[in-house]
N, C-alpha and C positions, 0 to 999 in steps of 0.2 A: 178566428182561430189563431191568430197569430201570437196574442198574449199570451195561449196555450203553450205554444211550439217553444217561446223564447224561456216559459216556467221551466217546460219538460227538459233542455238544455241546462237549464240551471239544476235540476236533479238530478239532472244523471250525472255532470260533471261532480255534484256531492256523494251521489255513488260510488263514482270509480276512487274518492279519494276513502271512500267508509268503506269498499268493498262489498257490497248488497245489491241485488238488480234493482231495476227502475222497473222494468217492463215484463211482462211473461208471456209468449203465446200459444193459446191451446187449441191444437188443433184434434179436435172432439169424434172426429169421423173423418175417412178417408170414401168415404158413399156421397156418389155427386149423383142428380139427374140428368146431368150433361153428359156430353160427350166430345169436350173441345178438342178443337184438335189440334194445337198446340201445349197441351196439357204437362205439366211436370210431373203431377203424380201418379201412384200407382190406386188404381181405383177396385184390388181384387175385395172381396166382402170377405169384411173380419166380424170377428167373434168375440173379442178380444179386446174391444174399445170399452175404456175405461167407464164406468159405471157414476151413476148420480152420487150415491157415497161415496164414489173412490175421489170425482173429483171433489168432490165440498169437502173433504180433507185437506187435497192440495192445495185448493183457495184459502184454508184454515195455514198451512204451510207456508205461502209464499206472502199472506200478509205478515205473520210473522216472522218474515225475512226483511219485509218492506218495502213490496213491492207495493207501486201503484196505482201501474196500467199492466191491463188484461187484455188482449186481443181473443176472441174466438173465430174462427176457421173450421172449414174442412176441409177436403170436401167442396161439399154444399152444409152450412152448419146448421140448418135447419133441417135437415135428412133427419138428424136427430130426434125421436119424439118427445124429449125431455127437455126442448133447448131451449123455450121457456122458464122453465124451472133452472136451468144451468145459470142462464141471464140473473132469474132474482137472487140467488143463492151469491153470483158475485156483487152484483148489487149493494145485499143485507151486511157483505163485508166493507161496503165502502171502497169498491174498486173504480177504477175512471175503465168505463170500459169502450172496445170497441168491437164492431162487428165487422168480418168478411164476409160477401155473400152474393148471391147472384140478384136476389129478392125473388127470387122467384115463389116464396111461400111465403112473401111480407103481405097480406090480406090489408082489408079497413081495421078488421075488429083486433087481428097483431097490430098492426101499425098503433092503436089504440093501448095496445099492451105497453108495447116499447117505449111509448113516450113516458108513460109512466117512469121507469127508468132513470132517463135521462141519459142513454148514451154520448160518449163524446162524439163519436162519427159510426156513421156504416160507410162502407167500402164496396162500391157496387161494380163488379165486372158490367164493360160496356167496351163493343169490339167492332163497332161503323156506327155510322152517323146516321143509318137509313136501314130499315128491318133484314131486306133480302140478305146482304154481306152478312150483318151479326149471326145470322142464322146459319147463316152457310156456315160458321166457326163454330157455333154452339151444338148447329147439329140438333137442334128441338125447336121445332114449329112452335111459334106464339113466342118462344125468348123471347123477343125481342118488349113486344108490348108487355111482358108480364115485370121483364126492370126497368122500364121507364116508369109505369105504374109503380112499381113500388117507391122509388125514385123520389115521385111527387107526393105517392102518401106520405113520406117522410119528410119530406120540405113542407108539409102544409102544416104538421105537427111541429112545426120549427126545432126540427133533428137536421144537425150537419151531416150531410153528403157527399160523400168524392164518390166522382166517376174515375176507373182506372181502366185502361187499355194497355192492353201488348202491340207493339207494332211489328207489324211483319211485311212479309210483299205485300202478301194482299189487300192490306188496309192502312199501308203508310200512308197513300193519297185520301184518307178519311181523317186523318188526324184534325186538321181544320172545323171538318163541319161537327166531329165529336166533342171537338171545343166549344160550337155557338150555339148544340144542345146545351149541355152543362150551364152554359151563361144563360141562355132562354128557362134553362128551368131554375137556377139561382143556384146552381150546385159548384162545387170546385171540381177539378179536371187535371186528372193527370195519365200519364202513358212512361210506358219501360220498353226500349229499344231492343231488346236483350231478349231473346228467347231459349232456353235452358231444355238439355236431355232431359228425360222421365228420372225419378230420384234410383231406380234400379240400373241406369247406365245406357237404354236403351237410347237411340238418339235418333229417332224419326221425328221429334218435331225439331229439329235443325237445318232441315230442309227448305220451314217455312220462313227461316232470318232471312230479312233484306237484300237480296244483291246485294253485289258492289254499287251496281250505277244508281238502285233503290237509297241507300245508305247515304251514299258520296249526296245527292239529292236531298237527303233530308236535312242532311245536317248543315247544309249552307241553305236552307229553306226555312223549315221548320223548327228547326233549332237555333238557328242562328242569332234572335236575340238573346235567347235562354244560356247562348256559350257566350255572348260579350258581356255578360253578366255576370256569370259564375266566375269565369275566368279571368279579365281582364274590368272589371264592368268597379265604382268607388266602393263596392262592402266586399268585392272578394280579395283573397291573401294577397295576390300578388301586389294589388292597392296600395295592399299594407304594408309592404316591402317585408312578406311572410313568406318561406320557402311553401312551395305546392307539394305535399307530400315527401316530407325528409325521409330519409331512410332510418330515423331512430322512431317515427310514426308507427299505429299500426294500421294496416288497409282496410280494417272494418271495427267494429266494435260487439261482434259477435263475441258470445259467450262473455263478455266482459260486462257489461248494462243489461243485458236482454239474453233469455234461454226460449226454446220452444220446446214443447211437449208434445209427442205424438199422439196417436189414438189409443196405442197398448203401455202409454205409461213412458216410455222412454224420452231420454230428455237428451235435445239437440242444442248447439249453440245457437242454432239460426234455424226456420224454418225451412230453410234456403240449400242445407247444410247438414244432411244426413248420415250424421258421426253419431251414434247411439254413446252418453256418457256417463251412463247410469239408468236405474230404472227405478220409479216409484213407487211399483210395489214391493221393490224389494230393500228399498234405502230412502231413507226421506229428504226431502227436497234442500234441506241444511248441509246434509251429508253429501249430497251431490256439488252441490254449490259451492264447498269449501275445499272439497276430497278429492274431486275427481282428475285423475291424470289427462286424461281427453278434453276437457275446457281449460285445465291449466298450459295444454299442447299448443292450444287456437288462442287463447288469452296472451300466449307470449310471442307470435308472430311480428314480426315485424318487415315492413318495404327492406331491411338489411338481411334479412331471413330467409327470401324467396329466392329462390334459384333463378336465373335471368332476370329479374324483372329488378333485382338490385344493381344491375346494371345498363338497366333501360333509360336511354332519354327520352321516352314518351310517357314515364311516370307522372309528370305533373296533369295526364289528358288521361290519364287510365282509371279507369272505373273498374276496376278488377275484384273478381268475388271469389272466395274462397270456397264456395258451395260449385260454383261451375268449373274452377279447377279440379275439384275432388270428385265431381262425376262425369266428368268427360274427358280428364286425363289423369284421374287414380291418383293426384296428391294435390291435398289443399296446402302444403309449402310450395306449388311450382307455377308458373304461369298459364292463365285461360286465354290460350288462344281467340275464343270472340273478341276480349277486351282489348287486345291487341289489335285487333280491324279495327274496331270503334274508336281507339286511340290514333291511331294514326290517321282516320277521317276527321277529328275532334280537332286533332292541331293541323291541319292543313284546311281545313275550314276558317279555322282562325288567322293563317299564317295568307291566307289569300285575300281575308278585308284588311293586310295591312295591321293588325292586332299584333300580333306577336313575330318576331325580327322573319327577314325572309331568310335567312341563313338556316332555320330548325327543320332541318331535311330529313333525318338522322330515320332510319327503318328498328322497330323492337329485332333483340338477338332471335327472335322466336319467328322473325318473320317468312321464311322459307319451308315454313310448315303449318302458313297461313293460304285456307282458300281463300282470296276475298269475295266468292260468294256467299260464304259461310258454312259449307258443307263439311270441312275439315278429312276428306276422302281420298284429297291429295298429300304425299308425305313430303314429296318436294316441289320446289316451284319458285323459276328465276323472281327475279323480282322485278316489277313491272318498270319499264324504262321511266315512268312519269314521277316516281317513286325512289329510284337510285340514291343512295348519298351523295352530293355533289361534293 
């Protein structure tokens, strides 16, 4: 997958200079049969999801913008009864696609479909390394066996596979063995630290982020090759004697390379990122992409644009999203308190093997209205004596 990854860099960077996305994600149904319970979206049954004509339009539309990768999503995107037909339809276009999904309706005789295809990857939620835990998060008897199975139909068809995990309390100490499944079944293996409100603002599963001591733990554990790597490690910036995140940079590449598309047609910069910028039945996807005030809003952010976080020393450790600033404190210009916990564990993890100078003590301006449980319930809150600017 790697000569993939390094093409797909080299297209979007001709993107951003031509103006056209690289990527489009559809998310086709918002109807899951789960019921995770870290979930971000809202799962009410719509009526209103975009139709087999409506999308073979938009696939008619976004190849002739030029796009071309296709993510499908829901949901669950197989909830869908047409999502066979969805698949050949982008297919017949010539799209590199990809799928999100649980597998939970990947069968022998699908799995036999798909390969037909040729997907470039399925995306398989996977959330412990042992049945009892996954289930307990999924919330449906048999999950567990039903995407491993799919899992290995798709590896024995020789279809690339990532397993992806959310990490939370309960399954940080599973990350390990979720990896030496993945490796035992030949599949790649990734996890997001990061657990995000519901897209409506509710914010029950923020309960389920890491402790402090959970966090603090993982990331001089479990992370800890993966940050002397990124950060300090011969292919990252700093290597290069590259600034980590200038302030004329932008923090993500939403809406800039990649749009997502909901179930009723409207068009997000991120699927992440629940800013409605248009709508496809009412303006065509050209019209959106060139027009709209709402992605030229998020298009021209920039780390000098954000309120506090332009003047953050933990920018170069900050993984900050635009989508969990705008749903959990009402403006994607202002700083996400999570990413500010994570930031500050990020470089004091590093600053404690000796990595980067012991002097970078410095706390985000936003920090006294950080829980570092992650609950965010407290408004204020000294800051921890281990922690102080020295």
């Amino acid at each position: 997958m790697k000569p993939l990854r390094g093409a797909a860099d080299l297209l979007a960077a001709r993107a951003q200079r031509e103006g056209h996305p690289v990527t489009v994600t559809l998310q086709v149904t918002d109807r899951c049969n789960y019921e995770c319970v870290h979930c971000y979206q809202e799962h009410d049954a719509h009526d209103d999801e975009l139709s087999l004509a409506e999308l073979e339009r938009i696939l008619d539309e976004i190849a002739a913008m030029g796009v071309l990768f296709v993510t499908f999503m829901g949901g669950e995107f197989f909830m869908r009864r047409d999502a066979d037909q969805i698949l050949a339809a982008a297919h017949a276009r010539g799209f590199a696609i990809k799928v999100l999904t649980t597998g939970h309706h990947i069968t022998e005789a699908r799995a036999d479909f798909l390969a037909t295809l040729r997907p470039i990857q399925f995306d398989l939620s996977l959330y412990a390394g042992h049945k009892g835990k996954h289930e307990e998060i999924t919330r449906m008897p048999g999950s567990w066996d039903r995407t491993v199975a799919a899992a290995r139909r798709l590896l024995a068809r020789k279809m690339a596979v990532l397993l992806k995990a959310p990490v939370m309390e309960t399954n940080a100490a599973d990350v390990a063995s979720m990896a030496e499944l993945a490796t035992e079944m030949g599949a790649e293996f990734t996890f997001d630290p990061k657990i995000t409100a519901i897209e409506n603002g509710d914010q029950q599963p923020l309960a389920l982020r890491m402790s402090g001591e959970t966090m603090s733990r993982f990331y001089r554990t479990t992370m800890a090759d993966h940050l002397e790597k990124t950060f300090v490690g011969p292919e990252s910036m700093s290597a290069k004697g590259e600034e980590l995140r200038p302030l004329h940079h932008a923090p993500c590449r939403a809406g800039q390379q990649s749009v997502s598309i909901a179930p009723n047609g409207d068009v997000w910069p991120c699927n992440a990122l629940p800013m409605p910028c248009g709508n496809l039945r009412q303006q065509s996807f050209a019209e959106i992409w060139r027009g709209s005030p709402e992605l030229a809003e998020v298009r021209g952010l920039r780390w000098a644009s954000l309120a506090e976080c332009n003047r953050c020393a933990l920018r170069p450790y900050c993984q900050r999203c635009h989508g969990m600033a705008l749903v959990e404190h009402g403006q994607v210009a202002g700083p996400s308190l999570e990413a500010c916990r994570h930031a500050v564990e990020i470089r004091d993890a590093l600053r404690e093997r000796g990595l980067i100078p012991a002097t970078e003590t410095a706390l985000p301006p936003t920090w006294d209205r950080v829980d570092r449980d992650g609950q965010h319930q407290r408004k204020d809150r000294r800051r921890p004596a281990a922690l102080r600017v020295l």
